[in-house]
C-alpha positions as CSV (number, residue, x, y, z in Angstrom):
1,X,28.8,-58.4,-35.3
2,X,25.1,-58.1,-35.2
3,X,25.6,-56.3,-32.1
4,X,28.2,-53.7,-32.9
5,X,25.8,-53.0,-36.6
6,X,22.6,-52.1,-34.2
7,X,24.4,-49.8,-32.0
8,X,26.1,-48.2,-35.2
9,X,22.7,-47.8,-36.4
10,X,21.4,-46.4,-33.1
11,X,23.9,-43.3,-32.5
12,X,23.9,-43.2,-36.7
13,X,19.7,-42.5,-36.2
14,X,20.6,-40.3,-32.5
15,X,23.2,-38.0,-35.1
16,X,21.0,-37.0,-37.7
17,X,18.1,-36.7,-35.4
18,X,19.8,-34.3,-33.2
19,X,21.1,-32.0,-36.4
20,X,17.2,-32.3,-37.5
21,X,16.3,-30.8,-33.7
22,X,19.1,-28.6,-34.1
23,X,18.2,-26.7,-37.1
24,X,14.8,-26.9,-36.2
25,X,15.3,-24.6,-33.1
26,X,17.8,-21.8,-34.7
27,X,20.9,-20.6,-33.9
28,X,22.7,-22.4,-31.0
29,X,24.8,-19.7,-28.7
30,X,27.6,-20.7,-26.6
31,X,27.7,-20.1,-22.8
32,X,26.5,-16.5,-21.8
33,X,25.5,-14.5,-18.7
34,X,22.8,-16.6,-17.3
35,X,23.2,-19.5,-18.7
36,X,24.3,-23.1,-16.9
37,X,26.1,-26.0,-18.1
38,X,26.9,-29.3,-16.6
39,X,30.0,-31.6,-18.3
40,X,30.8,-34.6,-17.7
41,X,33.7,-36.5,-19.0
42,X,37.1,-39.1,-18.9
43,X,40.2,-39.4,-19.5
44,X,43.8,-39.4,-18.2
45,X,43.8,-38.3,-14.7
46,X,46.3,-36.5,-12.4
47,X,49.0,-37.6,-10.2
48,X,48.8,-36.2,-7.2
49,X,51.6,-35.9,-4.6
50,X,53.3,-37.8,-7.0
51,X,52.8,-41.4,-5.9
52,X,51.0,-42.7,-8.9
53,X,52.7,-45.4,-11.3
54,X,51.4,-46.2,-15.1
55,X,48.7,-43.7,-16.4
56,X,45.9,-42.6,-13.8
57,X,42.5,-42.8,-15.0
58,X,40.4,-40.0,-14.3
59,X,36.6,-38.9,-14.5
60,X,35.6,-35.4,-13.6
61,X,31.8,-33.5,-13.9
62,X,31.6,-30.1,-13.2
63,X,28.3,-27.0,-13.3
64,X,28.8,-23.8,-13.9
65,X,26.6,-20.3,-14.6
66,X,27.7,-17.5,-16.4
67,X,27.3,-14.6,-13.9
68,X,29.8,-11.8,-15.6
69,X,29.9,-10.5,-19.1
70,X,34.0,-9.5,-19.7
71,X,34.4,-8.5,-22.2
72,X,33.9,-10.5,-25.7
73,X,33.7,-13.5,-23.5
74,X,31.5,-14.5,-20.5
75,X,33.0,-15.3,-17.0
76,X,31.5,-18.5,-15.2
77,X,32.1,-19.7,-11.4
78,X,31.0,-23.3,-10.2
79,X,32.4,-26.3,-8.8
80,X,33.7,-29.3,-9.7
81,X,33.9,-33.4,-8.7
82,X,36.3,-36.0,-10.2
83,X,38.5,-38.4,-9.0
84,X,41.7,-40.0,-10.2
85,X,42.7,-43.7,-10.1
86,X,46.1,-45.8,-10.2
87,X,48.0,-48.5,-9.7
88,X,51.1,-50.7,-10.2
89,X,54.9,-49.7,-8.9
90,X,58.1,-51.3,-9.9
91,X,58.5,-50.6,-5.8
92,X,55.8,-52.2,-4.4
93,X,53.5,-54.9,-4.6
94,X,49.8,-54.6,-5.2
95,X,49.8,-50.6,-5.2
96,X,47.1,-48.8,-5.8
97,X,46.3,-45.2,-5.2
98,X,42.9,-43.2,-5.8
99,X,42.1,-39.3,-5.0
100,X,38.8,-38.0,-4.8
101,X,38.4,-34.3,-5.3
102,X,35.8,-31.5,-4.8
103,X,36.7,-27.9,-6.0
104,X,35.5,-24.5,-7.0
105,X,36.6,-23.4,-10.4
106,X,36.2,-20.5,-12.2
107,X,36.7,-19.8,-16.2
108,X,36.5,-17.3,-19.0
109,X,34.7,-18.7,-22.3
110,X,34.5,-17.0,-25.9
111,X,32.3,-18.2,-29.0
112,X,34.5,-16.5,-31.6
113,X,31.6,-16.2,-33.8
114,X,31.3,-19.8,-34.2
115,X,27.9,-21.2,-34.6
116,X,27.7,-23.7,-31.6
117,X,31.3,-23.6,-30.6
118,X,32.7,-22.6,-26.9
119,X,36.0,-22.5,-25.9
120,X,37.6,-21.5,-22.5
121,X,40.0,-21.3,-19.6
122,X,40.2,-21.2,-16.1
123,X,41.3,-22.2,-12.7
124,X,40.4,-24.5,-10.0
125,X,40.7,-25.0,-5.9
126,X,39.8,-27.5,-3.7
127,X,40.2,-30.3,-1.4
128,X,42.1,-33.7,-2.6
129,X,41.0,-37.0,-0.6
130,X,44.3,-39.3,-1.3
131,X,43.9,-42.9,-0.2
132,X,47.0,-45.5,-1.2
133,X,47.6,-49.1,-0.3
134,X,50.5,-51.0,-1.0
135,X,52.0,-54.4,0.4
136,X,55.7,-54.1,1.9
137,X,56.5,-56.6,4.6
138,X,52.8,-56.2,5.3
139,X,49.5,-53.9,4.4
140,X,50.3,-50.5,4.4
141,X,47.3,-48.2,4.0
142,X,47.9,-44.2,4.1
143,X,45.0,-41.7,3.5
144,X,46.0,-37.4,3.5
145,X,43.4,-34.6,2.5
146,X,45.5,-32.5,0.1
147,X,44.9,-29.1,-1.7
148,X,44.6,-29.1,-5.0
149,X,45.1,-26.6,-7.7
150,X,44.3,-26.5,-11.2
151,X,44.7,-24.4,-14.5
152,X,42.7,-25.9,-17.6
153,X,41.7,-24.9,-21.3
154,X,38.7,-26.7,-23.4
155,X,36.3,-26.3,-26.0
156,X,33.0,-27.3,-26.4
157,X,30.6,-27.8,-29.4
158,X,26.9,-27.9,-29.2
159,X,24.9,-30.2,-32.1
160,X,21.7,-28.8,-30.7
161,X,21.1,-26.0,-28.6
162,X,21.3,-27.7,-25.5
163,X,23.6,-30.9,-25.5
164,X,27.0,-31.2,-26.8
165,X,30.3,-32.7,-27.3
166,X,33.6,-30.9,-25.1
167,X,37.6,-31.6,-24.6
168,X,39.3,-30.1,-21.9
169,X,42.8,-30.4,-20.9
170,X,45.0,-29.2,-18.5
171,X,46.2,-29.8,-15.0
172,X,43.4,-30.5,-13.4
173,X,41.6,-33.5,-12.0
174,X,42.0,-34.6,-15.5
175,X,45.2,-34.0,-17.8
176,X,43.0,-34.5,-20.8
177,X,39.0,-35.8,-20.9
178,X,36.5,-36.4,-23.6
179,X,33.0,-36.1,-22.7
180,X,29.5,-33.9,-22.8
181,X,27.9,-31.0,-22.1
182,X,24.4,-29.9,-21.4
183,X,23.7,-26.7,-21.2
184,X,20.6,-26.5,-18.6
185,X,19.5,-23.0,-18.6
């Protein structure tokens, strides 16, 4: 117990110190032309070529700049990394599946007035590196590059003007993720 009340205390201390930096330091603006942001999150990851059993975990990070004003909102291009992981069958014994995927994406994100707040959408293309293992009358081990597409939507709200909280869900590397942002310039 004494454990779980010191960590409550530290992230209790971490919140109000970071809505002391945040009013300290004015008005927070969401992504615009010029800036760049980093995310990182997890959640429920994809199943690709449709060999995964029981829910995939997934963990993606992605950086992106905001090179285009469009416009209300603010178009960004970047890349992104992740990977999704799996296992279990009612087929086979001792499945387990994992895809490891690097991609370019591309979104369109809009502040709607909102102190703080960022939403947006876009779309992603890469490369999927699927790797499966299963045991049927022996070890069977099967590894495929794959492309990979993805549409997503998310939202992200800043608590100071350069680190924040964001959701984003979609079909993606991830189906849904929690995580952070930072925005570095």
């Amino acid at each position: 117990m004494k454990k779980h009340t010191l960590i409550s205390a530290i992230l209790l201390g971490a919140g109000l110190s970071l809505g002391t930096i945040s009013k300290a330091q004015g008005p927070m603006e969401p992504v615009q032309k010029g800036s760049v942001t980093f995310i990182a999150g997890v959640g429920i990851g994809n199943e690709y070529n449709s060999n995964y059993y029981n829910s995939a975990f997934g963990t993606k990070a992605a950086i992106e700049a905001g090179l285009w004003q469009a416009g209300p909102g603010v178009i960004t291009l970047g890349g992104e990394v992740g990977a999704s992981f799996s296992n279990g069958s009612s087929r086979y014994n001792d499945y387990k599946t994992h895809t490891i995927i690097v991609a370019g994406r591309s979104a369109w994100h809009h502040g709607w007035n909102v102190k703080g707040l960022d939403t947006y959408a876009g779309l992603s293309a890469g490369a999927g590196f699927n790797n499966y293992k299963y045991y049927k009358n022996g070890t069977v081990k099967e590894s495929e590059v794959i492309p990979v597409f993805g549409g997503f939507v998310g939202a992200s709200y800043f608590v100071t003007p350069t680190f924040g909280f964001n959701i984003e869900a979609g079909y993606d590397i991830t189906q849904i993720q929690g995580g952070i942002i930072l925005k570095l310039k």
